[in-house]
C-alpha positions as CSV (number, residue, x, y, z in Angstrom):
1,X,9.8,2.2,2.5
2,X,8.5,-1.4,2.7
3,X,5.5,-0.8,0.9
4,X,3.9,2.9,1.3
5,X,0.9,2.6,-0.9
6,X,-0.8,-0.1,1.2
7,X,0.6,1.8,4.4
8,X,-0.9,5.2,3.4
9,X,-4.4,2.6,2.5
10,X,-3.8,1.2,5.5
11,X,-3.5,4.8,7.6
12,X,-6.4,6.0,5.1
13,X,-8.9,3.3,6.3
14,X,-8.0,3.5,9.9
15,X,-8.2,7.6,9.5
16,X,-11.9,6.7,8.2
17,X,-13.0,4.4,10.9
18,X,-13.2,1.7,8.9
19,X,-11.9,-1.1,11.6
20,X,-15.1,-1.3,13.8
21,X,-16.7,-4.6,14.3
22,X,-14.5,-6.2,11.5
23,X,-14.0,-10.0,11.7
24,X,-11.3,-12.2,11.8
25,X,-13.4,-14.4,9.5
26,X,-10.1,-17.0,8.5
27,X,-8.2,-17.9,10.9
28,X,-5.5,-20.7,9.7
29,X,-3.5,-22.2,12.1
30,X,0.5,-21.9,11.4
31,X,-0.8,-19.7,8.8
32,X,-2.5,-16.9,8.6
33,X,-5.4,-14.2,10.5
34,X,-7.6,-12.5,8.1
35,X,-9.8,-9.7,8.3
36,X,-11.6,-7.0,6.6
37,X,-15.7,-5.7,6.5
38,X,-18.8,-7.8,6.0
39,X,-20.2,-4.6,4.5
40,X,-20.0,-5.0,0.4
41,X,-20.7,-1.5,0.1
42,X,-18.1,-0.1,2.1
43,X,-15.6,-2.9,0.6
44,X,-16.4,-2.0,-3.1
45,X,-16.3,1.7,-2.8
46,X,-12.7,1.1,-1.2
47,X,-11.7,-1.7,-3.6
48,X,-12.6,1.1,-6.5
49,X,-9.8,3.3,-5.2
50,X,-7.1,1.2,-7.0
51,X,-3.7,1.5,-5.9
52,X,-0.6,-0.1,-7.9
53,X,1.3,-3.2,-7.0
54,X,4.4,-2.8,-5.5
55,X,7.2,-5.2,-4.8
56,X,7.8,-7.4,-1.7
57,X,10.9,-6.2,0.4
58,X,10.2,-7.2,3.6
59,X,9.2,-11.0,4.3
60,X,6.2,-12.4,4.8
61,X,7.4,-13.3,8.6
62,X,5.5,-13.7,11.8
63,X,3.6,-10.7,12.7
64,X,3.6,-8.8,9.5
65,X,0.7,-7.3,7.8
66,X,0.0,-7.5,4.2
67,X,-3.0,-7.2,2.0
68,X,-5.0,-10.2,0.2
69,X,-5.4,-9.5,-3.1
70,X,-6.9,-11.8,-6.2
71,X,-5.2,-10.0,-8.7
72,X,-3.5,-7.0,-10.4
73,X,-4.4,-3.6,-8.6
74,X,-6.8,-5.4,-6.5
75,X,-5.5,-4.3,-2.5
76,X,-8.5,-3.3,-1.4
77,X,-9.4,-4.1,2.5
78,X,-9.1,-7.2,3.1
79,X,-5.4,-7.5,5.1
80,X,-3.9,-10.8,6.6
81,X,-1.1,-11.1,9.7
82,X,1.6,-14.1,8.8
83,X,1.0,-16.3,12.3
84,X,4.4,-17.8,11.5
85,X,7.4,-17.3,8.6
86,X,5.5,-17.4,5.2
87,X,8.3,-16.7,2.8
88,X,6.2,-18.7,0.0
89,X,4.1,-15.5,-0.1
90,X,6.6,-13.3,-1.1
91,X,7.2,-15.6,-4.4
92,X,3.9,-16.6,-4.9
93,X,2.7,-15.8,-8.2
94,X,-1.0,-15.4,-8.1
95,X,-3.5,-14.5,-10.8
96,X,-1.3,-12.0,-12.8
97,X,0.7,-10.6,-9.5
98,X,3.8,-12.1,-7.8
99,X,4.4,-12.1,-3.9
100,X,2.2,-10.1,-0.9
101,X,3.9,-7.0,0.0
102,X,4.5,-6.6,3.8
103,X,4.0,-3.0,5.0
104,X,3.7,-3.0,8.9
105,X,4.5,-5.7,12.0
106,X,2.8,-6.1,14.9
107,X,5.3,-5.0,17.6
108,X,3.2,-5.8,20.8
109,X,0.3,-8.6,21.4
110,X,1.3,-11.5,19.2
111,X,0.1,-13.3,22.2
112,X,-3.7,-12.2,21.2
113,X,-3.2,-13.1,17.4
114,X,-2.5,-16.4,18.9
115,X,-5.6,-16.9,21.0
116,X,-7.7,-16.2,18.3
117,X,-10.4,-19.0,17.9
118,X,-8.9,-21.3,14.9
119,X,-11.0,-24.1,14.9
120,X,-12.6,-23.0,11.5
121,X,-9.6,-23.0,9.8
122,X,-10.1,-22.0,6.1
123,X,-13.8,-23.3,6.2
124,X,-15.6,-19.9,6.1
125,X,-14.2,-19.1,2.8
126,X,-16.4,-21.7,1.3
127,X,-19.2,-19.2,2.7
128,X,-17.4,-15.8,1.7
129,X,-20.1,-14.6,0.2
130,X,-22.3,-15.2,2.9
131,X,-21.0,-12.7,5.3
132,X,-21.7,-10.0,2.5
133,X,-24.9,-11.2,1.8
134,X,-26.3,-12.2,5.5
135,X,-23.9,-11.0,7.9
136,X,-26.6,-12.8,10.9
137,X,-26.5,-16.2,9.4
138,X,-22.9,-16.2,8.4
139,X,-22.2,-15.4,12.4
140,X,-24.8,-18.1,13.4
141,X,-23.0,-20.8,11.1
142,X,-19.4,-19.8,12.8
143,X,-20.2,-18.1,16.3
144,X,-16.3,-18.0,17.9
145,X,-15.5,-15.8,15.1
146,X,-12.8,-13.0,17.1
147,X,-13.5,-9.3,16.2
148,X,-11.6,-6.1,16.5
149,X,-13.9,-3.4,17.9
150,X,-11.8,-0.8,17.1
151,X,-8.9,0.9,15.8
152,X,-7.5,4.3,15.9
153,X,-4.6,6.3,15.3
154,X,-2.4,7.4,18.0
155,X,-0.7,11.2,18.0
């Protein structure tokens, strides 16, 4: 209802294991935690699966989940959860595509998104393209980086 395509990638990447030992590589306080692979390979052969842009209804609030993108068709793996009311983003016109669909909420363990390590801020994305290309040195340059181990789907 909110916005199935990126649910069904969402459920599609989780049914593939594709959340193990993926960083929380931006962390913006009163902003936003994003996450997605270090693993080019893996991100480019999901990034070529294009699925269409779809409208925001539900708000960018605290605790929903929504996919970065950097342009038309481009949802690939890369997801963000709002750490507070970010209603801009669901205006936001941004390189050819307006607003960042919402499509699930966190409904227990806001309390962890909180505690993730911060102090980085929106530093790391100067080095974006070193966690692709040297996954070690990228880690050595920003050490508290938080990770989730896992994720699965439960029947």
């Amino acid at each position: 209802r909110l916005s199935p395509k990126a649910a069904d990638r969402f459920y599609q990447l989780l049914k593939h294991d594709y959340f193990k030992n993926i960083l929380f590589y931006r962390v913006a306080p009163g902003f936003v935690a994003q996450f997605g692979t270090s693993d080019s390979v893996l991100s480019n052969n999901w990034s070529a699966i294009k699925i269409p842009d779809e409208k925001v209804i539900q708000s960018n609030l605290r605790g929903t989940l929504s996919f970065a993108r950097g342009g038309v068709e481009t949802r690939g793996t890369t997801l963000f959860i709002n750490l507070k009311d970010n209603e801009r983003l669901d205006t936001l016109r941004y390189t050819g595509v307006t607003g960042f669909p919402s499509f699930g909420r966190v409904i227990n363990g806001m309390q962890v998104l909180d505690s993730l390590y911060s102090g980085y801020g929106d530093t790391t994305m100067s080095d974006y393209e070193m966690m692709f290309e040297n996954k070690t040195e990228f880690l050595e340059k920003y050490p508290k980086l938080d990770s989730i181990y896992t994720a699965y789907i439960l029947k």
